[in-house]
C-alpha positions, 0 to 999 in steps of 0.5 A, a space after each residue: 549516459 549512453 549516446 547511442 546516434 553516435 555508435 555503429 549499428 551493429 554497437 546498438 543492436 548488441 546493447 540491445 541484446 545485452 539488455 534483454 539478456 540482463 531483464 529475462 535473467 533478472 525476471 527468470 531469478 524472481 521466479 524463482 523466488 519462494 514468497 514462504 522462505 523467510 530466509 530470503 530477504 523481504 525486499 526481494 519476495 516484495 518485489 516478487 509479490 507486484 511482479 505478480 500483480 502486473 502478471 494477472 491470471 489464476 496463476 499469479 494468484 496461486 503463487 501468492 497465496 503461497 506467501 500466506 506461508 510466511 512468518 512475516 506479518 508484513 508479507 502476508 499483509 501485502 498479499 492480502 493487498 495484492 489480491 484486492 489489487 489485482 481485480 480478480 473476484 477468484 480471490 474472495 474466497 482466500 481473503 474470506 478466509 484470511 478475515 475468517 481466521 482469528 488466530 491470525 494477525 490483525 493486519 493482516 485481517 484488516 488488509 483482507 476486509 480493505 481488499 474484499 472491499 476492493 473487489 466488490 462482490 455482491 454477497 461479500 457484505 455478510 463477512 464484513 458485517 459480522 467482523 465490524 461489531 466486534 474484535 481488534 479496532 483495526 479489523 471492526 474499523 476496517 470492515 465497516 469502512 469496506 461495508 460503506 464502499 461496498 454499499 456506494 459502489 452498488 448504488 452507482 450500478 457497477 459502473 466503473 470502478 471509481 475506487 481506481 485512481 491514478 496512482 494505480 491503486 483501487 482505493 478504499 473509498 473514492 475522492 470527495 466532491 468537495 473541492 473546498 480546502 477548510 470544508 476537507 479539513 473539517 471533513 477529515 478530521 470531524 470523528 463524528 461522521 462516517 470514516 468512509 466520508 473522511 477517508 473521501 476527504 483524505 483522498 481528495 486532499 491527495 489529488 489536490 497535493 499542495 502545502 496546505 493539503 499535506 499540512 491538513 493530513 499531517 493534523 489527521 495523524 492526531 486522530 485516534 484511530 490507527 487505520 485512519 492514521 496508516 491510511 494518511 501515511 499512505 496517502 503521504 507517500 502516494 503524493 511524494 510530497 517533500 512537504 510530508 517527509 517530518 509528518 512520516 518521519 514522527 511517525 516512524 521515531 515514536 515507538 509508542 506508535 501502532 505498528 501498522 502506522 509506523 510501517 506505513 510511514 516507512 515505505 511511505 518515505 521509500 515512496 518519496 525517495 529523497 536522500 533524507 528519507 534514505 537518511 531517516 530509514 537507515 536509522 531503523 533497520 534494527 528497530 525492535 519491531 520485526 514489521 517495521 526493520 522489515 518495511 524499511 529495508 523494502 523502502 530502502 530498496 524502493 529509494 534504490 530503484 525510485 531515486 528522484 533525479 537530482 537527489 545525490 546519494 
């Protein structure tokens, strides 16, 4: 740790510079980063993905289109992601496309829906409509979810977008009003009501972020649906829980598990960062699933940068 009211003027103002220095150097090599060469490593082109999406603009957007190029179905997926993120309604016609596109990979697909949801364009129903009665669960699962945010979003007459929550990201669905923990549970893990309901009750359960709150999303990773599922994985991470990392880690040992739950699981534990997370990632590096090895070396590099403090490596 530097002390810097004990160094001479002049010693600051040069650490000062040489810091700028390093971050332009550092922000000049992402640039460069082509999102379509999969000879780079994933972690990079990742980190190249947010930086566009705190950059904003018509520009970003072009450039992460470009990773749509990539063979990898984990980096088309968090472009797709990353568009719906970004709030920029010029972005619908490239996720229509992706929807659109059969012949691409259902994760993908089903990204595309959560992020045309995200935008919340009028007229962007029909697309999700004719995608949710048919075709891979994940995509038909996730549309009618989108439909359902879409029609409360409209209804509440385009006021703030409360899908917006406070882990900087635009939700698929805004938290329950309920504040009450069995009625959650019972919310969550009831299959007969609408997915949007229970995904507004997993999201209050992440805003609650305590043991039983974790403890009930870890009985939701029973459920039958792999969407549901991914999206508790996610959930898990976003609250940094400790609490979560046992449920995480069942899903990323279980090689029977689908592989957009055991991907999400991954960078789920890169989010919470704990030196037994690293542990646990480090023992799936060369999983026999290309999207899985992928999002564990990105979650690897997440606990790099994100390392709680305390946590010895």
């Amino acid at each position: 740790e530097i002390n810097l009211s004990a160094m001479a003027p002049w010693a600051v103002g040069v650490l000062v510079l040489l810091m700028v220095a390093t971050q332009m150097r550092e922000i000049q090599q992402s640039k460069r980063i082509d999102l379509a060469d999969d000879r780079l490593p994933i972690e990079n082109r990742i980190k190249r993905l947010f930086d566009l999406r705190a950059q904003g603009g018509e520009s970003a957007i072009s450039e992460l289109k470009t990773g749509m190029g990539s063979s990898s179905v984990l980096l088309r997926h968090e472009v797709a992601y990353v568009l719906g993120q970004m709030q920029h309604p010029s972005a619908v016609p490239s996720l229509i496309e992706i929807l659109e596109n059969t012949q691409e990979h259902p994760i993908v697909r089903h990204e595309a829906a959560e992020a045309i949801a995200a935008l919340g364009v009028p007229g962007t129903e029909k697309v999700l409509e004719k995608f949710s009665v048919s075709g891979p669960p994940e995509v038909s699962d996730t549309c009618q979810l989108a439909l359902q945010t879409l029609r409360w979003r409209f209804k509440q007459g385009h006021k703030e977008n409360q899908t917006r929550s406070k882990h900087l990201s635009v939700d698929p669905a805004p938290p329950s009003d309920v504040r009450d923990m069995r009625k959650l549970e019972n919310m969550l893990l009831n299959a007969k009501i609408s997915m949007f309901d229970r995904y507004r009750a997993m999201f209050r359960l992440r805003e609650m972020n305590c043991e039983k709150a974790v403890q009930v999303l870890g009985r939701a990773l029973n459920d039958t649906s792999a969407v549901l599922r991914h999206e508790v994985a996610f959930v898990l991470g976003q609250m940094r829980n400790p609490s979560g990392i046992e449920y995480l880690h069942d899903l990323l040992k279980n090689t029977s598990e689908h592989a957009m739950v055991r991907h999400e699981a991954a960078e789920a534990l890169g989010s919470i960062s704990t030196k037994k997370c690293y542990d646990i990632l480090g023992r799936y590096r060369q999983d026999a699933c290309r999207m899985v090895r992928e999002s564990c070396d990105v979650a690897l590099d997440m606990c790099r940068d994100w390392t709680l403090p305390g946590s010895e490596r």
